[in-house]
C-alpha positions in Angstrom: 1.4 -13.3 -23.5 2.4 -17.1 -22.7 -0.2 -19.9 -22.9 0.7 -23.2 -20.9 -1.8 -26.2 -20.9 -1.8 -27.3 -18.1 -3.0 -31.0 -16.7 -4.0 -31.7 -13.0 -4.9 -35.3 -12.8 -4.6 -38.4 -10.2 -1.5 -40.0 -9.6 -2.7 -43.2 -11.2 -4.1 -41.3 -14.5 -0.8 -40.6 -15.5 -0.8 -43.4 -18.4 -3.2 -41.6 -19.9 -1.3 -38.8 -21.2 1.8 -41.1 -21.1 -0.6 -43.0 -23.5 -1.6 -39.9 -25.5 1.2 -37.5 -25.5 2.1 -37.9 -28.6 -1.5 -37.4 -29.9 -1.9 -33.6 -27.3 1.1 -32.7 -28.9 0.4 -33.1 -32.6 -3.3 -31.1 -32.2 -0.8 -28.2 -31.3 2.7 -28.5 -31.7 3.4 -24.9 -30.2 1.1 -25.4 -27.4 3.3 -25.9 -24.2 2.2 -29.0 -21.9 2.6 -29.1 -18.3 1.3 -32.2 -16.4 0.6 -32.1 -12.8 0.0 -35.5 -11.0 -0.4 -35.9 -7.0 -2.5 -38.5 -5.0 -5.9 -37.1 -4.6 -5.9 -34.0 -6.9 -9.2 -32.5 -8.0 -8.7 -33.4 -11.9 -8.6 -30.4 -14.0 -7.5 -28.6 -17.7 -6.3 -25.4 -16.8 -3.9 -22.9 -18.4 -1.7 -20.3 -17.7 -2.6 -16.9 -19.9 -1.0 -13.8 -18.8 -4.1 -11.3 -18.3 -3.3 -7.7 -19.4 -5.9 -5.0 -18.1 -7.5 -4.6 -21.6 -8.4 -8.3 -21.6 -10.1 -7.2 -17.8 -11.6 -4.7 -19.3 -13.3 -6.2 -21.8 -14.3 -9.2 -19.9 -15.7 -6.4 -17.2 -17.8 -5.1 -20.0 -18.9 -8.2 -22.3 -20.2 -9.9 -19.0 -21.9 -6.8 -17.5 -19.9 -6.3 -14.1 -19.8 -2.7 -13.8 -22.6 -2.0 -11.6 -23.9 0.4 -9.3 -25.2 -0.6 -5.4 -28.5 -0.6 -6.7 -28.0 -3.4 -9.5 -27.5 -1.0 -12.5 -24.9 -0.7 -15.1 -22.4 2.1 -13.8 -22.1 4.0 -16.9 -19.4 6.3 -15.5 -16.9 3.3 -15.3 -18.4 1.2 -18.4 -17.0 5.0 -20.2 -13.7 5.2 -18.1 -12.8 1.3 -19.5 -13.7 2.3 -22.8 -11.4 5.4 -22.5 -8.6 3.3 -21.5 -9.1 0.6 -23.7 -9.2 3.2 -27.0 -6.0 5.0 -25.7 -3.3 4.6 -28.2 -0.2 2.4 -27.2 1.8 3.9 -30.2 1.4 7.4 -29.4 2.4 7.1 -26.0 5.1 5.2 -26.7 6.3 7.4 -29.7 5.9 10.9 -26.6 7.8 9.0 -24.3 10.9 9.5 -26.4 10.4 13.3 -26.9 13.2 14.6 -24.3 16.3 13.4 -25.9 18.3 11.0 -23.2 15.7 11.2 -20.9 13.4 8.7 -20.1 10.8 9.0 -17.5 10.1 5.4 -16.6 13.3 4.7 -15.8 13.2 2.7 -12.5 15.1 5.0 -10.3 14.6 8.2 -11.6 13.0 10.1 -8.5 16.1 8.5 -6.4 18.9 9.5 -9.3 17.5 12.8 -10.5 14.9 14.0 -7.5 14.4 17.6 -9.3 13.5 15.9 -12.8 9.9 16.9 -12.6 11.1 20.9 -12.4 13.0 20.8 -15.1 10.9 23.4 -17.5 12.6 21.8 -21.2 11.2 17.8 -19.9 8.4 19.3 -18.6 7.7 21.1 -22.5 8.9 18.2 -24.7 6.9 16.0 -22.8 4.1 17.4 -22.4 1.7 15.4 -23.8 2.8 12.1 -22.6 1.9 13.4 -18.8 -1.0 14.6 -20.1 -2.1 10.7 -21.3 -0.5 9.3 -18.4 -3.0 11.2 -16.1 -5.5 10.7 -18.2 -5.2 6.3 -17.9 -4.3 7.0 -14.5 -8.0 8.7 -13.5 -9.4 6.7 -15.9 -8.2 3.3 -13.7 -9.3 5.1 -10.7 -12.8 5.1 -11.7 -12.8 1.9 -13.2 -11.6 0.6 -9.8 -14.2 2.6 -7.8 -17.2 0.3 -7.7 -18.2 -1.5 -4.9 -17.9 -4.8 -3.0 -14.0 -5.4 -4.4 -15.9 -5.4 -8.1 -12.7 -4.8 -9.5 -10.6 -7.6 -8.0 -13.6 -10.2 -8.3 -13.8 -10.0 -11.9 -9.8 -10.8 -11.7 -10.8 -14.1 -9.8 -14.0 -14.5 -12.3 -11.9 -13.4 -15.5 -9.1 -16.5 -14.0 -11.9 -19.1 -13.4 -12.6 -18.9 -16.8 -9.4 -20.8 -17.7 -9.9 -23.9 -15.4 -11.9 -26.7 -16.4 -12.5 -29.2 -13.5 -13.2 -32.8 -14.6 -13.7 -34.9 -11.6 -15.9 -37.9 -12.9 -15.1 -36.9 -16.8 -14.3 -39.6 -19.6 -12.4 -39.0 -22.2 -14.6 -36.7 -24.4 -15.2 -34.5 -21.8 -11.3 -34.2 -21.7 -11.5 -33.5 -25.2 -14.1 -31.0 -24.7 -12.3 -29.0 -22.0 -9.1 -29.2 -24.3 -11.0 -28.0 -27.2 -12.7 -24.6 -25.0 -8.9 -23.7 -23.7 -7.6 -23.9 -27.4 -10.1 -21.7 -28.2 -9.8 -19.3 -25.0 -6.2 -19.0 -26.0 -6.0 -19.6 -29.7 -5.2 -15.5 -30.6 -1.6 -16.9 -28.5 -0.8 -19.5 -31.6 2.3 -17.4 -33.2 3.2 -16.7 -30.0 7.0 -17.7 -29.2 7.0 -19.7 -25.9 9.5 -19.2 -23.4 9.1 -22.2 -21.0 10.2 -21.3 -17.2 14.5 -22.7 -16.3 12.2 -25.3 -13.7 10.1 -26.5 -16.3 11.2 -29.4 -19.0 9.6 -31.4 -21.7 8.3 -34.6 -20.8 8.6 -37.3 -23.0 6.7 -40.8 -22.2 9.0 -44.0 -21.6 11.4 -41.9 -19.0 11.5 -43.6 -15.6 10.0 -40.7 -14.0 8.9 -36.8 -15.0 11.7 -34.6 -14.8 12.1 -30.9 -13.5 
């Protein structure tokens, strides 16, 4: 996971965090800063957190949006996400290494070695890492059966929550937002960051940002 703060402001606002970078940088050295400024922009904090299903999952389930058509919690997928989110990463990982030279997520493998999945010694040492795989696989098919896109909308909701818009905001409301993101993101602070080849730091008293 990757957190990127990310500041979408007017064109004209731009001494402000000229003004303050310094200051941003200090309250979290290893928190990456990306400023975004274009005439007319809706001013915002945002940042850029790379989701991973369990965070869905759990957001799906804190917040209540596994439901039914009539308004009720579905407790069919409610138990699917908790199924998924309980299985365990090691074991899988540790099964997926049980057929010497062979590894059955290689990208390619139907195209390279089309009978693979006939072969009786994979199909034995591996047994039990198919057996998980199906089981995450029908567990994400329930968990993505409800209704009215439920699935994809709590993506979209689940995003939202990392975008704080601050058209008429002062400076403590800035603050605010800043802190809330921090917050949102603060598990990420050990994290080591790996900033995009188009993206470079920006550092006040250059003639203009750089890319």
């Amino acid at each position: 996971m990757t957190l990127t703060l990310i500041l979408i402001a007017l064109y004209n606002n731009r001494t402000y965090y000229a003004r303050n970078y310094d200051h941003l940088k200090i309250l979290n050295p290893n928190l990456p800063l990306m400023i975004r400024t274009v005439e007319n922009a809706m001013p915002a904090v945002t940042t850029e957190l790379e989701w991973t299903i369990q965070d869905l999952l759990r957001f799906m389930i804190q917040t209540g949006r596994f439901r039914d058509t009539n308004g009720s919690i579905s407790e069919a997928r409610v138990e699917a996400a908790k199924a998924y989110l309980s299985t365990d990463w090691d074991k899988l990982s540790i099964e997926r290494w049980k057929s010497p030279g062979f590894d059955p997520e290689r990208p390619g493998l139907d195209e390279d070695e089309p009978a693979w999945k006939e072969n009786p010694q994979i199909q034995a040492n591996l047994g039990t890492f198919f057996s998980m795989k199906n089981a995450m696989s029908e567990q994400l098919e329930v968990i993505k059966s409800g209704p009215d896109n439920e699935y994809t909308r709590a993506e979209n909701a689940l995003l939202m929550c990392q975008r704080v818009d601050l058209w008429c905001a002062g400076e403590k409301e800035v603050e605010q937002a800043v802190i809330h993101l921090y917050k949102l993101g603060r598990k990420l602070n050990e994290r080591e960051v790996e900033l995009p080849s188009f993206i470079a730091e920006y550092y006040p008293g250059v003639s203009d940002m750089r890319t």
